[in-house]
C-alpha positions in Angstrom: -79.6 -38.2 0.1 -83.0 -39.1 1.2 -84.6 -42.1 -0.7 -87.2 -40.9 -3.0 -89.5 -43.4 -1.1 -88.4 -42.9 2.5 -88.6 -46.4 4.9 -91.1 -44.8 7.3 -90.5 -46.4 11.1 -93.9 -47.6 11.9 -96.7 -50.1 10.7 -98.8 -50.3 8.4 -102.5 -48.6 8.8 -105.2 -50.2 6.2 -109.2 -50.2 6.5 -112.0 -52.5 5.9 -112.9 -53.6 2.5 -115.8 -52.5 0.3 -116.5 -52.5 -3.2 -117.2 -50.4 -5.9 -120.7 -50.6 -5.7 -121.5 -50.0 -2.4 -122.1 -46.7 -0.6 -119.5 -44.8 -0.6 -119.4 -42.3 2.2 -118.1 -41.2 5.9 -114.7 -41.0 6.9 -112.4 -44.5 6.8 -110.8 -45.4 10.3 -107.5 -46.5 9.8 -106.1 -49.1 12.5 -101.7 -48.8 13.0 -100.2 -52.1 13.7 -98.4 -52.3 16.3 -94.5 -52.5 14.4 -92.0 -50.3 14.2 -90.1 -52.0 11.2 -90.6 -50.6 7.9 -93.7 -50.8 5.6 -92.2 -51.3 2.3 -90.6 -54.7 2.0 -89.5 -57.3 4.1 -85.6 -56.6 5.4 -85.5 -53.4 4.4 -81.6 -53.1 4.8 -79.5 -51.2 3.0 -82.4 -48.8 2.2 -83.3 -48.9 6.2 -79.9 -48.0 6.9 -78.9 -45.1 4.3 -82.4 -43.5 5.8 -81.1 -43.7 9.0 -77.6 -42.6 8.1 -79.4 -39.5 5.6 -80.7 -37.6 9.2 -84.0 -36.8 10.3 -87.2 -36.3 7.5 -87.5 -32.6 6.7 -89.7 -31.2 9.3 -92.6 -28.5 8.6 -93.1 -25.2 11.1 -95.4 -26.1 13.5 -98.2 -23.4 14.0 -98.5 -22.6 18.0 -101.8 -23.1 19.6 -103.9 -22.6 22.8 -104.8 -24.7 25.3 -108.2 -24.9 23.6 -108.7 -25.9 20.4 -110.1 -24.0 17.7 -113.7 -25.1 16.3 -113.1 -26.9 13.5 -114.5 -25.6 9.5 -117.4 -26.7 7.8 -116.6 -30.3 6.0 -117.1 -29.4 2.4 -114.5 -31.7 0.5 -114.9 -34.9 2.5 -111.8 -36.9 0.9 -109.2 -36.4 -1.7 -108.1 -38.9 -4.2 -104.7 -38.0 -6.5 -102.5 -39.6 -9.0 -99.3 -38.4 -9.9 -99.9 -35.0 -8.9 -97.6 -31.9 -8.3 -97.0 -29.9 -5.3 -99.0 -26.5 -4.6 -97.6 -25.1 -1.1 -94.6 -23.7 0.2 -96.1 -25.3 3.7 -97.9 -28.8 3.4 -102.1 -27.7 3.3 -103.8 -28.7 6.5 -107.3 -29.7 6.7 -109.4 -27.3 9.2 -112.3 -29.2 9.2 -110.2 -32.4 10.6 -108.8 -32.3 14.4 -105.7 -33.9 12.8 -105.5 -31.8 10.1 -105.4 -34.5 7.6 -107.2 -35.3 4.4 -108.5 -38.2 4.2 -108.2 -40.4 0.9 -104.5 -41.4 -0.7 -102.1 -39.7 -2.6 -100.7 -41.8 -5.0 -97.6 -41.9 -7.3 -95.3 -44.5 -8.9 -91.7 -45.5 -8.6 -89.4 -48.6 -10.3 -86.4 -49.3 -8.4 -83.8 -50.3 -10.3 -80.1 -51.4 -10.5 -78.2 -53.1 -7.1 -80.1 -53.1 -4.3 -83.2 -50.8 -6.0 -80.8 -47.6 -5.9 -81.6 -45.9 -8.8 -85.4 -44.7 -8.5 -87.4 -43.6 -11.7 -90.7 -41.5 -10.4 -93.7 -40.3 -11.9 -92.2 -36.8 -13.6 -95.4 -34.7 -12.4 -95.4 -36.4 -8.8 -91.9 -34.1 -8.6 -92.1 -31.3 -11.0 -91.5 -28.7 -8.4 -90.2 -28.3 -4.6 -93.3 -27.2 -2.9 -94.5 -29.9 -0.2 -98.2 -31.8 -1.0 -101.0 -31.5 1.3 -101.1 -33.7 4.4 -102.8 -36.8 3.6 -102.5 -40.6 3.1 -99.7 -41.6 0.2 -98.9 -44.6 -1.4 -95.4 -44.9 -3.7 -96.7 -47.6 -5.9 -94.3 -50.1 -7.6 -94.8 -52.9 -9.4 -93.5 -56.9 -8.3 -92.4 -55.5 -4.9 -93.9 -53.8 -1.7 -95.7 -50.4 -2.3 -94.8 -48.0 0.5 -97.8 -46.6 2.2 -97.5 -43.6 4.7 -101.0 -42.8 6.7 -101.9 -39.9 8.4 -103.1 -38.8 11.8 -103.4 -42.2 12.8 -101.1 -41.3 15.8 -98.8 -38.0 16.2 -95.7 -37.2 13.7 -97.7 -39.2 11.3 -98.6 -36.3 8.2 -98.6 -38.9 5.0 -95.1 -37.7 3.9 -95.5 -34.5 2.6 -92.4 -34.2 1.5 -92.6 -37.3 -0.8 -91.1 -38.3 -3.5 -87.4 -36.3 -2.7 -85.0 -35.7 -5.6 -81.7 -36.9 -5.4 -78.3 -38.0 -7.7 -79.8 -41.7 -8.5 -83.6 -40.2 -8.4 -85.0 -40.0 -12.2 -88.2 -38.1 -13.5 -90.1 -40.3 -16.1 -93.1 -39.3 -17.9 -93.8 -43.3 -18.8 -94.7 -43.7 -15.3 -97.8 -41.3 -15.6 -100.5 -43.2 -17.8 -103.8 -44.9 -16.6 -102.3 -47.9 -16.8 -99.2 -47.4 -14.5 -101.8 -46.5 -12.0 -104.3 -49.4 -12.5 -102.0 -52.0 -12.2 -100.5 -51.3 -9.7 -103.4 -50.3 -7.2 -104.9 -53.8 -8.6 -101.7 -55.5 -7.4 -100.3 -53.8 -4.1 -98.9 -55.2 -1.6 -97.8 -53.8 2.1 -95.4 -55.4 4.1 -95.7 -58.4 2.0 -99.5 -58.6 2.4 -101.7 -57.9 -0.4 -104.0 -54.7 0.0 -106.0 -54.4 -3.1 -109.2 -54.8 -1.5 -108.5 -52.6 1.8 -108.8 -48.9 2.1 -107.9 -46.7 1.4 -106.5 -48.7 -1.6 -109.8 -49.8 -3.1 -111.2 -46.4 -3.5 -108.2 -45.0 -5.2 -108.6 -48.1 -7.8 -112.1 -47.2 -8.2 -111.3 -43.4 -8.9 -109.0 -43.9 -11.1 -111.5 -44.4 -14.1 -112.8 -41.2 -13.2 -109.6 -39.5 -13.1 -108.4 -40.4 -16.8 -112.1 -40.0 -17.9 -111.8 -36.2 -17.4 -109.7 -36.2 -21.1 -112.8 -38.0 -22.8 -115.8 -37.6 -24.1 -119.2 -37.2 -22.2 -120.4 -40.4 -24.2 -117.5 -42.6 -23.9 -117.1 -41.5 -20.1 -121.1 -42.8 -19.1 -120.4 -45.7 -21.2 -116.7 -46.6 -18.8 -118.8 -45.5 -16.0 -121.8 -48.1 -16.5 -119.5 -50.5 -17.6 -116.9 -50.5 -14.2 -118.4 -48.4 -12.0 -121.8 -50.1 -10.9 -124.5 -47.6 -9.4 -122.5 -44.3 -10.2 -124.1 -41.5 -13.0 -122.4 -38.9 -14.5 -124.6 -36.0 -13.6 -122.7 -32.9 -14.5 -120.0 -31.6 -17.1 -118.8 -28.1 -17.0 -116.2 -26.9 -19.5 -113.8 -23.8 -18.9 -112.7 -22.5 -22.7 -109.9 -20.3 -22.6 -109.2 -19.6 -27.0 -107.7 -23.2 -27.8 -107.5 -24.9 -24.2 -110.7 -26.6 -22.6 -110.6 -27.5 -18.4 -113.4 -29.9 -18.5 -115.2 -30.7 -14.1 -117.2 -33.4 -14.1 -119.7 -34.8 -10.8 -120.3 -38.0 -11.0 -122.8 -39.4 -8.2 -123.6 -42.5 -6.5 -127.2 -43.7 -6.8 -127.8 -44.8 -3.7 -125.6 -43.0 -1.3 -126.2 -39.9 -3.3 -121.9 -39.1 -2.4 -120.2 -37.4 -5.2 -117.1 -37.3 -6.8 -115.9 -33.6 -8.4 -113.4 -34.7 -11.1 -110.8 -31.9 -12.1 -108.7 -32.8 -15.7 -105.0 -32.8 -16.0 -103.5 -30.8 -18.7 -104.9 -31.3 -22.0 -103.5 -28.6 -24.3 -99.9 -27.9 -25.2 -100.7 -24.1 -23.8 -101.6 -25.1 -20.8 -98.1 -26.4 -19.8 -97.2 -23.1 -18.6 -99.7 -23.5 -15.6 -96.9 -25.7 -14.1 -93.5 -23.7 -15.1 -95.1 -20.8 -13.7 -94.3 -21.6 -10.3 -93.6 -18.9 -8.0 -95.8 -17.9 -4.8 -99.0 -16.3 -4.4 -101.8 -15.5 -2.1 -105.4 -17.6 -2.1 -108.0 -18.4 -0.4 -106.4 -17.0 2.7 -103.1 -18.7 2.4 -99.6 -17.3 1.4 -97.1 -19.2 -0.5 -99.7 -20.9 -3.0 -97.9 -21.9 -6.6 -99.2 -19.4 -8.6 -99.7 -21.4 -11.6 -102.0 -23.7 -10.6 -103.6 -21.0 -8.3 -104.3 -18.8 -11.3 -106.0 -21.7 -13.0 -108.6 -23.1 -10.1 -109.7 -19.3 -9.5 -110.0 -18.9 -13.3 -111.8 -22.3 -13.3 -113.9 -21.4 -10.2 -115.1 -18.0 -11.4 -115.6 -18.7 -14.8 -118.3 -22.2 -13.8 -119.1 -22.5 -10.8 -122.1 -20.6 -11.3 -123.5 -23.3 -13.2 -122.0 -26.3 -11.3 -122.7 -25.2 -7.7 -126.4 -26.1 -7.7 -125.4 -29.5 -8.5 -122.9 -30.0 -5.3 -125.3 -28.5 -3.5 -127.5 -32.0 -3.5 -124.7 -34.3 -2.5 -124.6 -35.8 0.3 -120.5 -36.0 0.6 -117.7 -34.8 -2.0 -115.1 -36.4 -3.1 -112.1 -34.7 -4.7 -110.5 -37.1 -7.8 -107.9 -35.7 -10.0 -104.8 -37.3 -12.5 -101.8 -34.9 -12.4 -102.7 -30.7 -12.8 -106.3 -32.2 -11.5 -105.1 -33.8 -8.6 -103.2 -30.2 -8.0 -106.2 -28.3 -8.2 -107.8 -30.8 -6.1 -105.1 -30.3 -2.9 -105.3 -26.3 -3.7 -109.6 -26.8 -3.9 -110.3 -28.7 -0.7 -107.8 -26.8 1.4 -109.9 -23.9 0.6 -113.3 -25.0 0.5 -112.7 -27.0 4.0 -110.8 -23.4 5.4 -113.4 -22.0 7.3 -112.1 -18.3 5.5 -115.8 -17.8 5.1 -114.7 -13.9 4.2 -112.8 -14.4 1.6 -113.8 -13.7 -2.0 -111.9 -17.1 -2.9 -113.4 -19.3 -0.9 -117.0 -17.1 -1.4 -116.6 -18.3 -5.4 -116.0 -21.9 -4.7 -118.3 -23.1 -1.9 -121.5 -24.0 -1.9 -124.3 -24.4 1.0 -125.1 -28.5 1.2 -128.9 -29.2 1.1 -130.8 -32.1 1.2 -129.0 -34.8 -0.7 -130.9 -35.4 -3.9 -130.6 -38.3 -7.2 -129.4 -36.0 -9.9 -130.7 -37.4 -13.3 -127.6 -38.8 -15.5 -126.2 -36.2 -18.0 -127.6 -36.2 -21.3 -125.2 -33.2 -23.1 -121.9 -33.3 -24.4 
């Protein structure tokens, strides 16, 4: 068996500090170190060695090209932020817009390691609710009191953030209690790589930042601005769109940057006992292009898309970059969502009800409704 948190064989790649307050925009160059030990914890051993014995990492079908590469798709969706989210491909979702196919932003979800030597793993249920493969994109497995293990992407070939992450197994252990606000906060506050604490590098201190904004999509418009001007300095809520479907509500939110004028489109995890089906109802589908989409969460962005985007694209159209931010069924919609918009399938109806021309980045005044 694989470990759910695999020892990857290469270093470490984190980016310069920031902080919340600042602009927050452009892509985030990530600089490998030069070590080709693991990037979880010091002496890896045992855990080193039963990767080594389990064979190679499950390897995804390579798509042939030409000698000359394809022009790359309009940038829509300019990075992704996730937290405990589930799967949505049978084949990890490439980005088109990027030469190495890769999202940027982190894809996080939390482990404990327990018994001898850390054997027994307890994950994040959501983070492994299905077998589809996630999106290819920076990940994090984020534990608390030891290493975190961070996995970039397209930093150098072969590297795809781990896809295939976190891996079931005999000693591996879904668990819901891993899957509040908190678990997440904490532990992005705290985490350290290769023994060194992180917290303030990217793409670490984003994904602490977003967090707020993740778990805000289940409150109120009034108690979310009042979190946001609390914790988040110089960022507005400027938008709230709400989905009703009889009993269940699929609140987006765009919150914006003041200065920058960057956005961040916020989908909301499931909030309704009859929305729980979205992620049992899991076989494939076609969208936006693609085959092998999970159907469940498919059916729910095009109903979400079709039903308010009308009324929300206006607003993305004055941002200056987008951000993707969602907490479990959000941060599914998210990988399904910037696939597509950042697809270049400019003839399809799909991708036709989700994108938006940019304009000229504008200050959006702070939403004022409910």
């Amino acid at each position: 068996m694989l470990p759910v948190c695999i020892w990857a064989l290469t270093g470490v790649a984190v980016g310069a500090s920031s902080s919340s307050g600042e602009a927050h925009s452009g892509r985030r160059v990530h600089a490998l170190a030069e070590d080709d030990g693991c990037i979880s914890e010091r002496g890896c051993g045992l855990g080193l060695l039963q990767h080594r014995a389990a064979g190679p990492v499950m390897a995804w079908p390579v798509v042939a090209t030409t000698t000359v590469a394809p022009p790359l798709a309009q940038e829509l969706v300019h990075e992704v932020y996730t937290y405990g989210a589930p799967a949505t491909h049978d084949v990890p979702f490439r980005n088109a817009a990027s030469a190495d196919g890769c999202f940027v932003g982190l894809r996080s979800y939390t482990e404990d390691l327990m018994g001898a030597w850390g054997s027994i793993h307890q994950v994040d249920a959501a983070a492994m609710n299905n077998y589809y493969p996630h999106a290819v994109t920076p990940s994090v497995c984020l534990h608390w009191g030891r290493d975190s293990y961070y996995t970039p992407c397209g930093a150098e070939p072969g590297l795809d953030g781990h896809p295939d992450w976190p891996q079931r197994g005999g000693q591996v252990y879904e668990e819901w209690g891993l899957h509040q606000e908190d678990d997440y906060t904490d532990r992005l506050d705290e985490i350290t790589v290769d023994g060194k604490k992180v917290a303030d590098q990217e793409p670490f201190l984003t994904a602490r930042m977003f967090v707020l904004l993740a778990f805000k999509s289940y409150d109120t418009s009034k108690n979310t601005k009042a979190a946001i001007a609390e914790k988040l300095d110089g960022w507005k809520l400027v938008k709230k769109v709400v989905d009703r479907q009889g009993h269940d509500t699929d609140p987006v939110m765009l919150v914006q940057h003041t200065k920058s004028l960057d956005c961040a489109l916020v989908f909301a995890g499931t909030n309704d006992p009859g929305e729980l089906q979205t992620s049992t109802t899991n076989y494939r589908t076609g969208y936006c292009g693609f085959e092998g989409v999970h159907v469940g969460y498919r059916n729910e962005l095009w109903t979400i898309t079709s039903d308010v985007w009308p009324e929300l694209r206006p607003s993305l159209e004055q941002c200056n970059h987008v951000t993707c931010v969602g907490h479990s069924l959000g941060g599914a919609l998210c990988e399904i969502f910037a696939a597509c918009a950042n697809s270049g399938n400019v003839t399809d109806s799909d991708f036709q009800r989700l994108a938006w021309k940019p304009g000229k980045p504008a200050l959006m005044p702070e939403w004022d409704l409910e």
